[in-house]
C-alpha positions as CSV (number, residue, x, y, z in Angstrom):
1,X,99.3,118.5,100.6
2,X,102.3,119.8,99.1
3,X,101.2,122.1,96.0
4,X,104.6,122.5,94.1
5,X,107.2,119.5,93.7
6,X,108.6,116.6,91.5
7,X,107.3,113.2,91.8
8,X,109.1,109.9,90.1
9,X,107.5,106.6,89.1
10,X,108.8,103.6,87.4
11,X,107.7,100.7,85.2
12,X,109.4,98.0,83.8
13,X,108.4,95.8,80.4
14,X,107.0,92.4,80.0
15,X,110.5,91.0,79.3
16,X,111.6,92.3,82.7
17,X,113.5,89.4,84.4
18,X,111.0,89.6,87.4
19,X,108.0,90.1,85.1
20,X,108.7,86.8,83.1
21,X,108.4,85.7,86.6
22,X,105.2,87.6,87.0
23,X,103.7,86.1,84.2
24,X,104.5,82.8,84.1
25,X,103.1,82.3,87.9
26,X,100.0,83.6,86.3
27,X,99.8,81.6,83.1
28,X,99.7,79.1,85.8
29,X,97.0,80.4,87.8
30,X,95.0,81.0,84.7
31,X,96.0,77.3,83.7
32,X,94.4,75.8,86.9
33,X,91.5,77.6,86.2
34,X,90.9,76.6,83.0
35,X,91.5,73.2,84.2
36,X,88.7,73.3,86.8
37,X,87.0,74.9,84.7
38,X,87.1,72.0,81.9
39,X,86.8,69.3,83.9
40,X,83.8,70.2,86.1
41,X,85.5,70.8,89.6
42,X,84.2,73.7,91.3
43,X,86.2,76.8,90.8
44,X,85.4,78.2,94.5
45,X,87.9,74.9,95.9
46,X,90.9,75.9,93.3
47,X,94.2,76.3,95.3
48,X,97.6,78.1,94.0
49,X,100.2,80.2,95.8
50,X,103.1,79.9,93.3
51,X,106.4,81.5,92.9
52,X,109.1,81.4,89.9
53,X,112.6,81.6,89.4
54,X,114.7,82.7,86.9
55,X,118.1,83.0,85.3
56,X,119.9,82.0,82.7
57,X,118.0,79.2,80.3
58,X,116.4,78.0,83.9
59,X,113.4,78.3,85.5
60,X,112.0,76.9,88.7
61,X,108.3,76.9,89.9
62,X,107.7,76.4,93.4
63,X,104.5,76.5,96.1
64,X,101.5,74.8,97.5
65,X,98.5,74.2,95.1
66,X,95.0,72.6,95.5
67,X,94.5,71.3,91.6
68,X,91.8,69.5,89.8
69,X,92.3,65.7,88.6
70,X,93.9,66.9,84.9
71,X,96.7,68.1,86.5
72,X,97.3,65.4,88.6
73,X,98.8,61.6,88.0
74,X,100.2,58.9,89.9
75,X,103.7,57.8,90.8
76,X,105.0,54.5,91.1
77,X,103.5,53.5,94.4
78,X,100.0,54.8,93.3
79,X,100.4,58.1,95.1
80,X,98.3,61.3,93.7
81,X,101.7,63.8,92.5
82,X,101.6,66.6,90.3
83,X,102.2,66.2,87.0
84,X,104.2,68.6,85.6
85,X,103.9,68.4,82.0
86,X,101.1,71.0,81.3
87,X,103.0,73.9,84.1
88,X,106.2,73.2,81.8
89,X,103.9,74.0,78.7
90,X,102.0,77.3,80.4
91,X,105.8,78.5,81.1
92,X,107.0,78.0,77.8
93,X,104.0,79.8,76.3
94,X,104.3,82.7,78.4
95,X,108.1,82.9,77.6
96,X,107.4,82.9,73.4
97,X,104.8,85.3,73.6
98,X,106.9,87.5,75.4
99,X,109.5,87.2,72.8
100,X,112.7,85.6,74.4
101,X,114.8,83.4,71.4
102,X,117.7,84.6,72.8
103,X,120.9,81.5,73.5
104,X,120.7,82.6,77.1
105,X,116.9,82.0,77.5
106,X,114.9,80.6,74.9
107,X,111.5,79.3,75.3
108,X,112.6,76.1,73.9
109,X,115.9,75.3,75.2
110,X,115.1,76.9,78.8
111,X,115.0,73.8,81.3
112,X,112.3,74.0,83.7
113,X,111.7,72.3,87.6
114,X,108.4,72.4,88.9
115,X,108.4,71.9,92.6
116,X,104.8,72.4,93.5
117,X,102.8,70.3,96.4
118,X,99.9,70.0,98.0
119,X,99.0,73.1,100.0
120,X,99.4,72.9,103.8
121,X,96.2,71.6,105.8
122,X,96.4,74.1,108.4
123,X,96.5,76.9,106.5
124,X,93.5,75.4,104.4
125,X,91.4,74.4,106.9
126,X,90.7,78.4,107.9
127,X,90.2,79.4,104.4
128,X,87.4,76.8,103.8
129,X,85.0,77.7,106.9
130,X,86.0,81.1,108.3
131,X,86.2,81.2,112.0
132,X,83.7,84.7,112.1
133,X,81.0,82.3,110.1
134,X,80.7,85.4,108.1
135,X,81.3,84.3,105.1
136,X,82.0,81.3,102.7
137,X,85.9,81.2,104.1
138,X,88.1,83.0,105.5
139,X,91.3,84.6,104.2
140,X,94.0,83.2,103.4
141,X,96.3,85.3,105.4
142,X,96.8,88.2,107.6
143,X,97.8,91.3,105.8
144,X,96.9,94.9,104.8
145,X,95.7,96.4,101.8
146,X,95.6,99.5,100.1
147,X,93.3,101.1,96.7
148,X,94.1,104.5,95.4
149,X,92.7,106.7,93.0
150,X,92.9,110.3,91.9
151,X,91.5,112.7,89.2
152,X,95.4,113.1,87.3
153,X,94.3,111.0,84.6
154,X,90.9,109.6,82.9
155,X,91.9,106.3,84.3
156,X,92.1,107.9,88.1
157,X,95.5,106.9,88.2
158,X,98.7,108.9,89.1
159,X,100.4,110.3,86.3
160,X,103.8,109.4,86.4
161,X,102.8,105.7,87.2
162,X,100.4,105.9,84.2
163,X,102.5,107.2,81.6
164,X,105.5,105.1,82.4
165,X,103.6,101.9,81.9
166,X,102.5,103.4,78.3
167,X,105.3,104.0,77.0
168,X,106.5,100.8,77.4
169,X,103.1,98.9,76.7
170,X,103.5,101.2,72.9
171,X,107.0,100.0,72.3
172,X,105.9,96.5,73.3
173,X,103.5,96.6,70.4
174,X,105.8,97.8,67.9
175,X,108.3,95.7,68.8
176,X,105.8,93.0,68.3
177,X,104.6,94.4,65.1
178,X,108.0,94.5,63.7
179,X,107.7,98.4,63.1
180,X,111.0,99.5,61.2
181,X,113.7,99.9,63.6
182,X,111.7,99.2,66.5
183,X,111.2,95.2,65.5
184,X,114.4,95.2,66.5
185,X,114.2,96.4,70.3
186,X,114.4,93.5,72.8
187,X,111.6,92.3,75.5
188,X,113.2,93.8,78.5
189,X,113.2,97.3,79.3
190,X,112.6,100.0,81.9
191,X,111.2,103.7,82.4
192,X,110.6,106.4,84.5
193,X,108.7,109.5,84.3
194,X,109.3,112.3,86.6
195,X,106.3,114.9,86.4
196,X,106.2,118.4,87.8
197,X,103.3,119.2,89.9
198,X,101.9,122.9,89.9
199,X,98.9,123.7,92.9
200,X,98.5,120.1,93.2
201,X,97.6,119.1,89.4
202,X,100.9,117.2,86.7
203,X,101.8,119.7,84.7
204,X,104.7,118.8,82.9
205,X,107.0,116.0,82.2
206,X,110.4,117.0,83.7
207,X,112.7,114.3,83.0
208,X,112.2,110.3,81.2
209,X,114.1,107.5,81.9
210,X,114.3,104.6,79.3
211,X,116.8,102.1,78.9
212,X,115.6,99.0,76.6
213,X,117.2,95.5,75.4
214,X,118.1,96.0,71.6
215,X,119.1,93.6,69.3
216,X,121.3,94.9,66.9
217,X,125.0,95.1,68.9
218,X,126.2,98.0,66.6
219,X,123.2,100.3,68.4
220,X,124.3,102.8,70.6
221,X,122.1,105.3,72.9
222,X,121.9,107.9,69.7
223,X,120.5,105.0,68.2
224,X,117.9,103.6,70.6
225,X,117.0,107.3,71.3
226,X,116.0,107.4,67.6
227,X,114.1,104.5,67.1
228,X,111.8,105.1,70.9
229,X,111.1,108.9,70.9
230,X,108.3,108.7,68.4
231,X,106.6,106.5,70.1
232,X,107.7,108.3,74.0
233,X,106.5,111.2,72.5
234,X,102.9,109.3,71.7
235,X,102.8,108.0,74.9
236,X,103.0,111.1,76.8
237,X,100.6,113.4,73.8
238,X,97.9,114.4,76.5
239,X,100.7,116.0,78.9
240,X,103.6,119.1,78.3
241,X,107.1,117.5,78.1
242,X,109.3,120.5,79.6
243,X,111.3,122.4,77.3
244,X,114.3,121.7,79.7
245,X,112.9,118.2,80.2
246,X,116.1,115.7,80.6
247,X,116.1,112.6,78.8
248,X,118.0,109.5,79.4
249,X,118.1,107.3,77.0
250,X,120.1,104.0,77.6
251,X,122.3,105.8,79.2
252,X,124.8,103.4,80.0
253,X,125.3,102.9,76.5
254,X,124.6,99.2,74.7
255,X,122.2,97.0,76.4
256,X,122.1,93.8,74.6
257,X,122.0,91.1,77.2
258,X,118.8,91.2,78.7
259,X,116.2,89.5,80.5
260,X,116.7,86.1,83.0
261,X,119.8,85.6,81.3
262,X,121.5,89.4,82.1
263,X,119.7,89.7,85.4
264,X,118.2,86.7,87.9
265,X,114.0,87.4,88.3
266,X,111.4,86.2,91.1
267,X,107.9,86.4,91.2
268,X,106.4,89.4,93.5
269,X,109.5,92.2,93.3
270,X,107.9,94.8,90.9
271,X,104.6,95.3,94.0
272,X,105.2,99.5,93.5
273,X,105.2,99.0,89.5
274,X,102.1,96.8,90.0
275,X,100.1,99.5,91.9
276,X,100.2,102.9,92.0
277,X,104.0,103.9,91.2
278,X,104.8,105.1,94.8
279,X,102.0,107.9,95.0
280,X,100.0,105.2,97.6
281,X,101.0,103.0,100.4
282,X,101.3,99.4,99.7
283,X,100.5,96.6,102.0
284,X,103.7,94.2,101.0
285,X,101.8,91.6,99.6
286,X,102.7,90.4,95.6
287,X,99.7,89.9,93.4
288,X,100.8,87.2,90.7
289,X,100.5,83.7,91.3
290,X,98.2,83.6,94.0
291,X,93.8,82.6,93.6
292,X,92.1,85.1,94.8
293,X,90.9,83.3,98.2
294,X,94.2,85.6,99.1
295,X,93.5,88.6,100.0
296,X,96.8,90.1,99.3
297,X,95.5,90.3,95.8
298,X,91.4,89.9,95.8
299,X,91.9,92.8,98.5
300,X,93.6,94.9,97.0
301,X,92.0,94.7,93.6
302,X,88.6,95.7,95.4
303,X,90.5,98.4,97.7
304,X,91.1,100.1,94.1
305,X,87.8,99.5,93.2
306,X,85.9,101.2,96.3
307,X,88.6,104.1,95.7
308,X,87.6,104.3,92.4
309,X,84.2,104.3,93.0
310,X,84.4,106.7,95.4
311,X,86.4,109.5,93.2
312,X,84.0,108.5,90.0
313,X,80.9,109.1,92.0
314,X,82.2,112.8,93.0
315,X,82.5,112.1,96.7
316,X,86.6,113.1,96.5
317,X,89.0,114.0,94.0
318,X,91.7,111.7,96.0
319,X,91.1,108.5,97.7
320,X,93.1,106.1,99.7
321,X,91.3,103.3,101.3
322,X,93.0,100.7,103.7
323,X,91.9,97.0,104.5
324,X,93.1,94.2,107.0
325,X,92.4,90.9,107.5
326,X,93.4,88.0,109.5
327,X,93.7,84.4,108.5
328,X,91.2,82.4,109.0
329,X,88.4,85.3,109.2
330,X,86.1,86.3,106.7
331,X,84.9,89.8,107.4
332,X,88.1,92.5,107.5
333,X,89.0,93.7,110.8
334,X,89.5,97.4,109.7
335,X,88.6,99.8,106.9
336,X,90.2,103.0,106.4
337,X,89.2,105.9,104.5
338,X,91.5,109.2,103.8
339,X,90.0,111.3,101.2
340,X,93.2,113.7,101.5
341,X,91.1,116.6,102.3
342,X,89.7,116.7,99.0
343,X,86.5,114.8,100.3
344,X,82.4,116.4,99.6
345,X,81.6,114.2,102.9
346,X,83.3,112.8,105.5
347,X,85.5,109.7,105.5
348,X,83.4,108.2,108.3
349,X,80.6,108.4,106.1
350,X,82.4,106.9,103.2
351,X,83.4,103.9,105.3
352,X,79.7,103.1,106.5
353,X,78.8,104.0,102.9
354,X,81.0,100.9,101.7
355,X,80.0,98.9,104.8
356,X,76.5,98.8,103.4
357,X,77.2,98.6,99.9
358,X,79.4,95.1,99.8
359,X,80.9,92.6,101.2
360,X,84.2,92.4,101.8
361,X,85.0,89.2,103.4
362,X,87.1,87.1,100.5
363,X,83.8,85.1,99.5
364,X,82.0,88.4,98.9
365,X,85.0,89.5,97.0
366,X,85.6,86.9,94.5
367,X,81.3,86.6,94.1
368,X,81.0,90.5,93.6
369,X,84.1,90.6,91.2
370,X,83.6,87.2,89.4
371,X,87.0,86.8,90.1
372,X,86.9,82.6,89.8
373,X,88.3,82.6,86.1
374,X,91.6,82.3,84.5
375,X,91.8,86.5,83.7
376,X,95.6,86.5,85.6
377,X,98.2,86.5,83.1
378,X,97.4,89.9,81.5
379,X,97.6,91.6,84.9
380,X,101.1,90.8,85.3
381,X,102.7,93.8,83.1
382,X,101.8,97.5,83.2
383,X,100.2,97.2,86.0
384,X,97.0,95.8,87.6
385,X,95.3,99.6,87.8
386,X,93.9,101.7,85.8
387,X,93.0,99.1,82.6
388,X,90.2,98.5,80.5
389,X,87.8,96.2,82.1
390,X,87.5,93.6,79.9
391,X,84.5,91.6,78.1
392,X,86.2,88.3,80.0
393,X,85.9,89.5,83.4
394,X,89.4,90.7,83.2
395,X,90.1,94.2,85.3
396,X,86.6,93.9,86.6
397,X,88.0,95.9,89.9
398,X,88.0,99.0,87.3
399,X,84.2,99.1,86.7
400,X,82.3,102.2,88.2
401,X,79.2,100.1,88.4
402,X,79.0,101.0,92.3
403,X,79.1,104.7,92.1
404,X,75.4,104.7,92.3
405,X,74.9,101.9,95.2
406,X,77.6,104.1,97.2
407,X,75.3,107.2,96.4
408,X,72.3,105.5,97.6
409,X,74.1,104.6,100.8
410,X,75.1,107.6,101.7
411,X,71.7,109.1,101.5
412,X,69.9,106.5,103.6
413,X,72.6,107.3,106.0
């Protein structure tokens, strides 16, 4: 381990052409949850793999869905089709709430296509009885997946990941607010936070990065610098910003066209601003838009939660813990522990340790998580790490409620 260098992350805001995408394909996760929910069908069969598109005042849904009876209606031959009237709905929602009004994408105006069918039978028919018989189903694909955690912040998250997603998540809520000048910031934005390291620990901030949508034309980067340092400033309180710290603010001057309309988005291509800013590996897999019988996301959501575990409960200060899978089969073909050479015990004794604490096949997953509810659409800004658990089974992956059955483990060992 390197004790002396820079090290970059990014985040991107709500408005973020790809993270309207984001969101949206989780409003409609969350919707055919609800749905299920609702109308009695059992939450374990629900179905989605969807993917969004958009540009300006369009937007396209696409991919292969199981869905309850609500969501459904007949055509004129009698055939069972998708009805597309609540998915339009979810999508304009999750467009107002994010704030776009804008004549180049407007949550009214904006036409929408929903292309979703029926999901293929060959790919369900491993997911519903997993080939190992060791467990409820199988995955839904093949893959690898990867949970991190570190002592940098009280979250266990990297630091320059975790500050660049709040200074944006604070200028989201005063935009929101309408505070003073900052009401009049747009939704889409981006920033990066480049933090010095000194023996191994974030030090200082060394340079920020923040260019943000504003609407007021007359604005220029004097301007926007103005209105966001307060709250920059804020957001980075518990860590040094360097006296020769560079700042970049809007740097390319006015930045008034934002969002779908400045720049096409697609669901899945923010996966490093989703995790852990660069400072882990990722498996390639996109999170939003998919149920949780995929283990790109169910995976990796309880990859960061044995890594947290593991840190919390003292056993490392650094933790990176890899999963794979193959379609069809319940139980995961690997598990890989590093502990980065910060570990009290060994990493083949953290492995067995989690072998005996839970089970990781997607069933065992989704049960141990309660992960069968419609807590999606948050997750799709600032990241899916290092958040509040909260009192709706949202961010359940960020509990430390198996610190002690870990402990337990390793001294039956």
């Amino acid at each position: 381990m390197r004790a002396n260098y820079l090290f970059t992350s990014e985040s991107v805001a709500e408005g973020h052409p790809d993270k309207v995408c984001d969101r949206i394909s989780d409003e409609i996760v969350d919707l055919v949850y609800r749905e299920a929910a609702k109308t009695g069908v059992d939450p374990w069969g629900v179905r989605i793999a969807c993917e969004t598109l958009a540009t300006t005042n369009r937007v396209v849904i696409a991919g292969e869905v199981r869905l309850p009876p609500s969501l459904m209606k007949k055509d004129k031959n009698g055939k069972d089709v998708i009805n597309p009237a609540k998915f339009k709905t979810a999508a304009r929602k999750a467009i107002r709430e994010i704030g776009y009004e804008q004549d180049g994408f407007h949550w009214k105006t904006a036409k929408i296509d929903v292309l979703l069918h029926s999901q293929s039978a060959d790919i369900a028919q491993g997911v519903d009885n997993a080939a190992d018989k060791q467990g409820d189903e199988g995955a839904g694909d093949q893959g690898i997946m990867f949970g991190y955690a570190c002592r940098e912040t009280a979250d266990l998250m990297p630091a320059p990941i975790y500050y660049s997603h709040r200074i944006l998540h604070l200028l989201a809520a005063a935009r929101k607010k309408g505070e003073g000048d900052a009401g009049k910031l747009g939704p889409d934005a981006k920033s990066q936070v480049t933090v010095r390291y000194v023996d191994g620990q974030p030090k200082e901030v060394a340079s920020i990065v923040l260019s943000t949508q504003h609407l007021d034309e007359s604005w220029d980067s004097a301007k926007v610098r103005a209105v966001v340092e307060p709250y920059i400033r804020e957001a980075l309180h518990d860590i040094e910003i360097a006296a020769d710290c560079n700042w970049y603010i809007n740097p390319t001057g006015k930045f008034v066209i934002g969002g779908p309309d400045g720049d096409a988005g697609l669901t899945g291509r923010k996966i490093i601003v989703d995790t852990y800013g660069g400072a882990a590996p990722h498996g390639g897999g996109a999170f939003s838009g998919k149920d949780t019988t995929k283990v790109d996301r169910s995976a990796a959501y309880v990859a960061r939660y044995l890594a947290k575990n593991v840190v919390a409960a003292g056993l490392a200060d650094r933790c990176t813990i890899q999963l794979s899978y193959a379609i069809g089969v319940a139980q995961p073909l690997s598990i890989y522990v590093d502990l980065h050479g910060t570990g009290k015990i060994s990493e083949d004794e953290v492995e067995a340790a989690i072998r005996k604490t839970i089970d990781l096949s997607p069933s065992g997953i989704r049960r141990h998580l309660d992960l069968n509810k419609p807590i999606y659409a948050k997750t799709s800004a600032y990241g899916h790490f290092g958040r509040k658990a909260g009192r709706d089974g949202s961010f359940s992956w960020e509990r430390l409620d198996l610190v002690k059955p870990l402990k337990d483990a390793l001294k039956t060992a």
